[in-house]
C-alpha positions as CSV (number, residue, x, y, z in Angstrom):
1,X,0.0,0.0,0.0
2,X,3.0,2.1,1.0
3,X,4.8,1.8,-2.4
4,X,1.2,2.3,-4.1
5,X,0.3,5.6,-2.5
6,X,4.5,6.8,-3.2
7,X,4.1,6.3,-6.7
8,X,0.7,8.9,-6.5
9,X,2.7,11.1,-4.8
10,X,5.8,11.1,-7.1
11,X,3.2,11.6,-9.9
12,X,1.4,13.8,-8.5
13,X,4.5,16.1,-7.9
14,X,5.5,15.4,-11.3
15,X,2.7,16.7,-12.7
16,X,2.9,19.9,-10.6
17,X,6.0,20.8,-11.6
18,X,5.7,20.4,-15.3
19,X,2.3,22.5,-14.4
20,X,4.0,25.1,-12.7
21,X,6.9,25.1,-15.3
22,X,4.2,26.0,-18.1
23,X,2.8,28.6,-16.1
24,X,6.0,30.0,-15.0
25,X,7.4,30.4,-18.9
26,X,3.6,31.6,-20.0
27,X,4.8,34.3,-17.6
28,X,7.8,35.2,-19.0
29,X,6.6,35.0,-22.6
30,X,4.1,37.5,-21.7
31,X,6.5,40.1,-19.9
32,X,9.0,39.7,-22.6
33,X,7.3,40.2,-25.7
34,X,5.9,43.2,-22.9
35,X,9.4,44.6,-22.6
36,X,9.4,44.9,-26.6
37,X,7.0,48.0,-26.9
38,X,8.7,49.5,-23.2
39,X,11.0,52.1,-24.0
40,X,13.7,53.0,-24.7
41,X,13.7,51.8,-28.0
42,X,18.2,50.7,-29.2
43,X,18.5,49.3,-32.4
44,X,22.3,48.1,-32.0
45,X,21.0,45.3,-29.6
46,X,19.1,44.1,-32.0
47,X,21.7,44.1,-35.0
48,X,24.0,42.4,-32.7
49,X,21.4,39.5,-31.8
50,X,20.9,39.5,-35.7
51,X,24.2,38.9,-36.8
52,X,24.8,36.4,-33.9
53,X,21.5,34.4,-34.4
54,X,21.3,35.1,-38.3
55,X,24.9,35.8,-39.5
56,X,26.4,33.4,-37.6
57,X,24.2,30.6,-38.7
58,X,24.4,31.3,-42.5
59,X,27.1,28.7,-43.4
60,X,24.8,25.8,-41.9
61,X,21.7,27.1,-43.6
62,X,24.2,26.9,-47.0
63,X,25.4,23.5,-46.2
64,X,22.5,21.7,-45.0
65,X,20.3,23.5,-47.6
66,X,22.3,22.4,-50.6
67,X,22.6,18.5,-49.7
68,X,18.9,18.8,-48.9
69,X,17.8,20.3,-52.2
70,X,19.9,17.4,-53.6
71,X,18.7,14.5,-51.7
72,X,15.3,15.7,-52.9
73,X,16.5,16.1,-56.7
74,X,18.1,12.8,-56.6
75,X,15.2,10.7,-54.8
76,X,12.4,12.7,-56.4
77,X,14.0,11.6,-60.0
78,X,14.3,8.5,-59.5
79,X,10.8,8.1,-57.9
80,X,9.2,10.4,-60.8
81,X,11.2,7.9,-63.8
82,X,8.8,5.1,-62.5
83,X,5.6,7.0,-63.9
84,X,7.6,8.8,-66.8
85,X,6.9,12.2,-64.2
86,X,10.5,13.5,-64.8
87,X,9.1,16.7,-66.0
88,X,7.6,17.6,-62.3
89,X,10.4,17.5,-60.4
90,X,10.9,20.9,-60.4
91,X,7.7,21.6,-58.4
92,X,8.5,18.7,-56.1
93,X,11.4,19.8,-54.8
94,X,10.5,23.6,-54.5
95,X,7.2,22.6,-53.0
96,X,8.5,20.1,-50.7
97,X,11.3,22.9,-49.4
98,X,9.2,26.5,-49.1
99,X,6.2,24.4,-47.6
100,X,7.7,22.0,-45.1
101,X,11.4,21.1,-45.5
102,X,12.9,24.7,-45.9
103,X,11.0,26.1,-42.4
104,X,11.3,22.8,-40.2
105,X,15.1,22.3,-41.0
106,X,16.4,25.8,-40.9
107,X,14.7,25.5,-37.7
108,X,16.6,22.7,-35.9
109,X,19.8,24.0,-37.2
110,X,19.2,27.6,-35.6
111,X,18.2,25.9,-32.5
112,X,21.6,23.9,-32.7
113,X,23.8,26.4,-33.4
114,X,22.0,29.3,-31.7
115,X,19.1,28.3,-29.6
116,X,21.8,26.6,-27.1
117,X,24.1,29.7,-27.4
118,X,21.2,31.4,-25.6
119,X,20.6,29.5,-22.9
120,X,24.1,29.0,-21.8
121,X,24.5,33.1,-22.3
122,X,21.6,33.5,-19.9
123,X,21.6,30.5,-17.7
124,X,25.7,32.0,-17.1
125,X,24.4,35.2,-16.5
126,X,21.8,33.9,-14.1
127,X,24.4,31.7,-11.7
128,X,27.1,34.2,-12.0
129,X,24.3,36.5,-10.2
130,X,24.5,39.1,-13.4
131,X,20.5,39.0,-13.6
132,X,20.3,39.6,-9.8
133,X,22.4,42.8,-10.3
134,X,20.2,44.0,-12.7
135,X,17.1,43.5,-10.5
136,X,18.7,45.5,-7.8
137,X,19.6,48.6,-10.6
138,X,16.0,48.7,-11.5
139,X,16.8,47.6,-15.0
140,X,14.3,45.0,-16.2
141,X,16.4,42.0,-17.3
142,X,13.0,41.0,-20.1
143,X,13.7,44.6,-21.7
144,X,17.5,44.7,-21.9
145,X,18.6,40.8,-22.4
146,X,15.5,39.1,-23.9
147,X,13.4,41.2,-25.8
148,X,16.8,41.9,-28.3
149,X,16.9,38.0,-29.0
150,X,12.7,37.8,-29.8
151,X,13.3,40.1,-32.2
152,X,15.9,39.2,-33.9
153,X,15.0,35.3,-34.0
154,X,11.6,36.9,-35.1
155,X,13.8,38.5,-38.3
156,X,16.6,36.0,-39.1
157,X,14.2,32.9,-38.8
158,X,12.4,33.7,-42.4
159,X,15.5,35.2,-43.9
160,X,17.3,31.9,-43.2
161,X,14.6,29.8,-44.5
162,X,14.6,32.1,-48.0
163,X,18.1,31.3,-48.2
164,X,17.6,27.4,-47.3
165,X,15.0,27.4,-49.6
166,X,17.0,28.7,-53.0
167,X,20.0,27.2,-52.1
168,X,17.9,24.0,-52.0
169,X,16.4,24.6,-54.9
170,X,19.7,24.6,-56.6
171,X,21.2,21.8,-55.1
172,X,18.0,19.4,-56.6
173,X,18.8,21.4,-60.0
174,X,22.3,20.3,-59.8
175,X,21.8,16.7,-59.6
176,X,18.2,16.2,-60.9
177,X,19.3,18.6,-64.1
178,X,23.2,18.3,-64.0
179,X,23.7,15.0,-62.6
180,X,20.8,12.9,-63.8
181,X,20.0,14.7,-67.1
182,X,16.5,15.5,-65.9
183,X,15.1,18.6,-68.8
184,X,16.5,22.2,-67.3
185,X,13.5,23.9,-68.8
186,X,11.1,21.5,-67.3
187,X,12.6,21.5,-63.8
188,X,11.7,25.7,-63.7
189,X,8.4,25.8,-65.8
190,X,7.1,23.3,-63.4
191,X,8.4,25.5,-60.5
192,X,6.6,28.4,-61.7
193,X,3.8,27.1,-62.6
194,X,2.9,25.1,-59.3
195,X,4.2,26.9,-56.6
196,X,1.4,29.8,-55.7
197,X,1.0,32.7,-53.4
198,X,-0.2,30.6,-50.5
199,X,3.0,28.1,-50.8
200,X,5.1,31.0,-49.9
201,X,2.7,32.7,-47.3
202,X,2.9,29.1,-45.1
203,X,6.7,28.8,-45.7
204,X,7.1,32.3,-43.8
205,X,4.4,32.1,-41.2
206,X,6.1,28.9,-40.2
207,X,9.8,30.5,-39.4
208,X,8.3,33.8,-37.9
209,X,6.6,31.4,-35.2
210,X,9.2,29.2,-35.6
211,X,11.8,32.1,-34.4
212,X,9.5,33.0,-31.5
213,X,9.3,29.4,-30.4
214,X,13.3,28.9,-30.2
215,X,13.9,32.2,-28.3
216,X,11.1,32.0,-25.9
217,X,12.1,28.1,-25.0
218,X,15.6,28.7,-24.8
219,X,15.8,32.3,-23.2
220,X,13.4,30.7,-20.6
221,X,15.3,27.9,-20.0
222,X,18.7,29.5,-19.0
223,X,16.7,32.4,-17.2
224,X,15.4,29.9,-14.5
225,X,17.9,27.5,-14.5
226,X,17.8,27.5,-11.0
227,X,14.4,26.4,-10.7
228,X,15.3,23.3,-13.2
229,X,14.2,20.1,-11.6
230,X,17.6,18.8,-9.3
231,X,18.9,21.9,-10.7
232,X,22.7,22.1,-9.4
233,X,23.8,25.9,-9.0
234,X,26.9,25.9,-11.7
235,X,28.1,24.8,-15.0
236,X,26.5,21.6,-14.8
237,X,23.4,22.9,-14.2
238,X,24.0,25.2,-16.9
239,X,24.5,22.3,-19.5
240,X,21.7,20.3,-18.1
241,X,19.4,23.4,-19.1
242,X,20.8,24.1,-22.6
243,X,20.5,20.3,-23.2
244,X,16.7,20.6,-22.3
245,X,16.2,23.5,-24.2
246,X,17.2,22.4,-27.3
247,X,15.5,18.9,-26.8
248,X,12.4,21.0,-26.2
249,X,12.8,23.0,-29.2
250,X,13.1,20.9,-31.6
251,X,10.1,18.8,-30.2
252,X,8.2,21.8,-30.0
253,X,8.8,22.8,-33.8
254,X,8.0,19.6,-35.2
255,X,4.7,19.7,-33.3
256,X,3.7,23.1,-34.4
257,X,5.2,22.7,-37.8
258,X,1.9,20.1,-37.6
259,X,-0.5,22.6,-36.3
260,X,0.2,25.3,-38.3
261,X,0.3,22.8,-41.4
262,X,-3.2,21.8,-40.3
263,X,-4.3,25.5,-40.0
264,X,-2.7,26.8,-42.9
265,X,-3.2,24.0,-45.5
């Protein structure tokens, strides 16, 4: 009966922490997208979260984009050569990149490369006490470190998917065209002809919330690391929390990449 009624109560906790921890970064979504429209108003904190978020993440967004776009040129051809459908690749790879591909894995590689660059920036700045200091100047920590990094994830999020996207685009002309012998005219008439207005409208509505999504998680993580469950006050607590935030990223982007799919389709 003992071990019956401890397993309610470790549930039972369980469940209110992961309760409280939605409740707690609810909060701090709401105070920081706040803090945006608080003045003063600095631009140079934003340019800098730009280039570190956005610039910084450029050579991935090449690299994976390229061997994307030709993964899809060379499976696409060879699927399209069983039904004679060679002259449609085109518009399978662009669709398959602006509408799903494109968004989702410019995504994951931001929250790689940035998303965890974040969290150990604010989960450091949190255990070295740096947050704390601000507290005590009267300078709201949401305006001056967070609300910088929602905006800019909000702008380099679609401008790294655009890039993904052509680079892509390229990389299944290359082999489907240049590799494969696929017809070059073909592969672009069937682009223009079947990707539409609403193609490109769900390919950046997805990286705007997308951006949103990876700052929010990740600024939140690091900026209560010490409310993480065991949380140990230092680095390791520090690399516990970036490793969560990423985790919870990337799940969380797949499952909206779903929702908004459903709502936007």
């Amino acid at each position: 009966m003992e071990k019956i009624l401890g397993y309610f109560e470790k549930l039972g906790d369980t469940a209110l922490y992961y309760l409280d921890q939605t409740g707690r970064m609810g909060i701090f979504l709401f105070f920081s997208v706040a803090s945006i429209f608080k003045p003063p108003y600095k631009i140079s904190p934003i340019i800098k979260q730009v280039y570190i978020i956005g610039a910084l993440s450029v050579s991935v967004i090449l690299f994976t984009g390229a061997f994307t776009g030709m993964v899809l040129g060379l499976q696409g051809y060879h699927t399209l050569n069983k039904v004679g459908a060679e002259a449609w690749l085109g518009s399978m790879v662009a669709l398959g990149l602006i509408r799903e591909l494109g968004p989702v894995m410019a995504a994951l590689m931001v929250t790689g490369r940035a998303g965890s660059a974040i969290c150990a920036e604010i989960g450091i700045m949190r255990i070295s006490e740096q947050i704390d200091a601000l507290d005590c100047m009267a300078i709201d920590p949401h305006k001056f470190i967070i609300a910088p990094k929602f905006i800019a994830g909000v702008i380099s999020l679609p401008l790294l998917t655009a890039i993904f996207d052509v680079v892509g685009i390229f990389g299944g002309y290359a082999v489907g065209v240049g590799l494969l012998g696929a017809s070059e005219g073909a592969y672009f008439s069937s682009i223009y002809s079947n990707v539409e207005f609403a193609d490109v409208y769900m390919g950046l509505v997805k990286p705007l919330c997308f951006g949103l999504l990876i700052t929010w998680i990740c600024s939140a993580k690091g900026y209560f690391v010490h409310l993480e469950r065991n949380a140990s006050f230092g680095a390791e607590g520090v690399s516990r929390a970036t490793t969560n935030a990423v985790v919870l990223s990337s799940v969380c982007i797949l499952v909206f990449d779903y929702i908004l799919t459903s709502l936007l389709i």
